[in-house]
SERO-4910 file (N, C-alpha, C, O; in steps of 0.05 Angstrom, whole numbers):
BEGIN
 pado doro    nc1    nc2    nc3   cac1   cac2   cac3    cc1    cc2    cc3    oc1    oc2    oc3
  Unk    A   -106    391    -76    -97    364    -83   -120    350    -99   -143    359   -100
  Unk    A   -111    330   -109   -133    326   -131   -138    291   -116   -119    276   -116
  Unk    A   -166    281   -104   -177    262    -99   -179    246   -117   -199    250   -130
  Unk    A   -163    222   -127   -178    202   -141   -201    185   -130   -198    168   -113
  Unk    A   -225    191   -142   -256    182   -137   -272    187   -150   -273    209   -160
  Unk    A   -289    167   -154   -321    178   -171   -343    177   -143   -347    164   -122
  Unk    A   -354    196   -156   -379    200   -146   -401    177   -141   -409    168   -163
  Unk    A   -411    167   -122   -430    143   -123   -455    156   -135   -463    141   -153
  Unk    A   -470    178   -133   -489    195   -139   -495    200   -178   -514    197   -192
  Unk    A   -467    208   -182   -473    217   -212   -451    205   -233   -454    203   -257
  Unk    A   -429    198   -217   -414    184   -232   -389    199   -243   -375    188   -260
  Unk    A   -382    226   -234   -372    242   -238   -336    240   -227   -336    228   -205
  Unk    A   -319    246   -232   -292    245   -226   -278    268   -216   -254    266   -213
  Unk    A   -290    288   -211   -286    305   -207   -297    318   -179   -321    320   -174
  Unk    A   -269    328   -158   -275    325   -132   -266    351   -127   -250    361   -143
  Unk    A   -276    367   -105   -267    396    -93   -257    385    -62   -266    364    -52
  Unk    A   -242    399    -53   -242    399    -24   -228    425     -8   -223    441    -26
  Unk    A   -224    432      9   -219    458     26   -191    459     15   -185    438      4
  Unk    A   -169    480     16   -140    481     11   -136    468     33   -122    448     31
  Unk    A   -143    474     53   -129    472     89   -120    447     86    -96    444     86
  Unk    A   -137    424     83   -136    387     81   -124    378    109   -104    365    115
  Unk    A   -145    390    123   -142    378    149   -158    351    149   -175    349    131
  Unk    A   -153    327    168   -170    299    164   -195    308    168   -212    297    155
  Unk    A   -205    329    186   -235    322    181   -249    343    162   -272    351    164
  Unk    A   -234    351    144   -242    359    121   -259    350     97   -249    328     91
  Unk    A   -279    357     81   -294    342     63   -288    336     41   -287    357     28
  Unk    A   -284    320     28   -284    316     -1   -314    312    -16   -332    300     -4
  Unk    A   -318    319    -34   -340    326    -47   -340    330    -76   -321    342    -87
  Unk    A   -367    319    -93   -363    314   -117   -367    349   -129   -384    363   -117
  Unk    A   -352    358   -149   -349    386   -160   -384    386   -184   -390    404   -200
  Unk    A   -396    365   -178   -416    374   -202   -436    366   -182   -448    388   -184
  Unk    A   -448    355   -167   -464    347   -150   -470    357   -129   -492    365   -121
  Unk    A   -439    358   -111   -435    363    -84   -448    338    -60   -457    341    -37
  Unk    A   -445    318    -76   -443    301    -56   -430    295    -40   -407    297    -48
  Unk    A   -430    288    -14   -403    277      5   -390    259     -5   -401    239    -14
  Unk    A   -361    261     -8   -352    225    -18   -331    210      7   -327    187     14
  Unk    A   -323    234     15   -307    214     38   -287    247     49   -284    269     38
  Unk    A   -278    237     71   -259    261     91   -220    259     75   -210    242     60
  Unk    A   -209    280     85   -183    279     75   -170    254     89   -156    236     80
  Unk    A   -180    259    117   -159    236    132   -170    211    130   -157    191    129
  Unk    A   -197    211    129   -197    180    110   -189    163     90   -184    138     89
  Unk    A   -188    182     74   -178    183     42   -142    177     38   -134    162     20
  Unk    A   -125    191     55   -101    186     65    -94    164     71    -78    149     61
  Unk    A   -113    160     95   -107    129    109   -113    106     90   -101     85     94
  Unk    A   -131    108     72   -139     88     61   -117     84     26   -118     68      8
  Unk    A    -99    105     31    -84    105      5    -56    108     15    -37    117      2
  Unk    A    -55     98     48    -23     95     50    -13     73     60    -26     58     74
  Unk    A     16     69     52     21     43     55     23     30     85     36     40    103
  Unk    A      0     -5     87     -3    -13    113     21    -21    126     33    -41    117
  Unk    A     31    -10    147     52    -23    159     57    -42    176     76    -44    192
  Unk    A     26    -67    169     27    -90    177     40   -102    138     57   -120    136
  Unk    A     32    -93    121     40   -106    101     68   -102     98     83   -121     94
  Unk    A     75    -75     99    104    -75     91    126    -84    117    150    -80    113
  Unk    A    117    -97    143    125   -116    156    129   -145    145    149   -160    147
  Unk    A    103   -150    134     94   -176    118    128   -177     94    146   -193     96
  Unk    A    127   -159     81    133   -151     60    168   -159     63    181   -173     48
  Unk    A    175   -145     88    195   -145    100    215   -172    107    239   -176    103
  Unk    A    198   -185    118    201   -212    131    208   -233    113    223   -251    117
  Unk    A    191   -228     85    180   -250     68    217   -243     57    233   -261     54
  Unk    A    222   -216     52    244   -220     34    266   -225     50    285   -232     35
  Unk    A    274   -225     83    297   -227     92    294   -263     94    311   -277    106
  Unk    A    273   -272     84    272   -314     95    279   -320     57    291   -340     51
  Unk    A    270   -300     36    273   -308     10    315   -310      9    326   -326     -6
  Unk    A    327   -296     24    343   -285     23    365   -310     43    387   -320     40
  Unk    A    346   -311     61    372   -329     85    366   -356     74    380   -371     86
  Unk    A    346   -374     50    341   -399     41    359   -397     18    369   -417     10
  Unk    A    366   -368      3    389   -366    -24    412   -369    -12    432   -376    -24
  Unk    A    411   -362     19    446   -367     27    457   -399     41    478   -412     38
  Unk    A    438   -403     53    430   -436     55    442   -453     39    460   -469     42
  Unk    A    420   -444     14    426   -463     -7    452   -450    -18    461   -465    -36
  Unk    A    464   -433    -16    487   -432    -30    513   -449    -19    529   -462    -31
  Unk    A    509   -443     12    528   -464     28    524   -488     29    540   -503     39
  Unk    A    500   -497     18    499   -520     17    506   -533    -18    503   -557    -25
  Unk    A    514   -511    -34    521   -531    -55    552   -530    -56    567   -544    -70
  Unk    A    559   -508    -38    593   -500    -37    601   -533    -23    613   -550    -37
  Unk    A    594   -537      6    602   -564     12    594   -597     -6    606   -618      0
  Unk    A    570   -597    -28    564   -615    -35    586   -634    -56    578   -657    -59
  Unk    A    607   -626    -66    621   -651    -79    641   -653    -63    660   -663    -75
  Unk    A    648   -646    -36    664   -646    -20    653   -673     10    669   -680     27
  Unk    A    623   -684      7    606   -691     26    617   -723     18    625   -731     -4
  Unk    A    614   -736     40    615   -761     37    594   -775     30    577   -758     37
  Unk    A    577   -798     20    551   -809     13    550   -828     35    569   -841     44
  Unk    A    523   -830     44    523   -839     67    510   -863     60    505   -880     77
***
């Protein structure tokens, strides 16, 4: 699998790691061989948080029940008495 990362060391883009890609596997720069970070770190840190896509979730079912709101509320409006 191919790591997107540079190297802090040389600056290099170019990463090797084991086939296996178990999490405590190494990623490492292919011209240096510096450490850059583990598979299962690297995973976790590039999958989506499922406190955000809760966030994410929520935000669109309230964007959604204020469009229906306001829809029932313009269906009854020339029908309303003025108070």
């Amino acid at each position: 699998m191919n790591y997107a990362m540079m190297c802090h060391r040389c600056g290099s883009s170019h990463t090797k790691a084991p086939l296996s890609e178990f999490d405590w596997d190494e990623i490492e720069c292919a011209d240096c061989g510096e450490f850059l970070d583990t598979v299962g770190n690297w995973e976790a840190s590039h999958s989506p948080s499922l406190a955000f896509q809760a966030l994410s979730m929520s935000r669109t079912l309230s964007m959604q029940m204020t469009r229906e709101a306001q829809a029932h509320a313009n269906k009854g409006a020339p029908g309303r008495a003025a108070l």
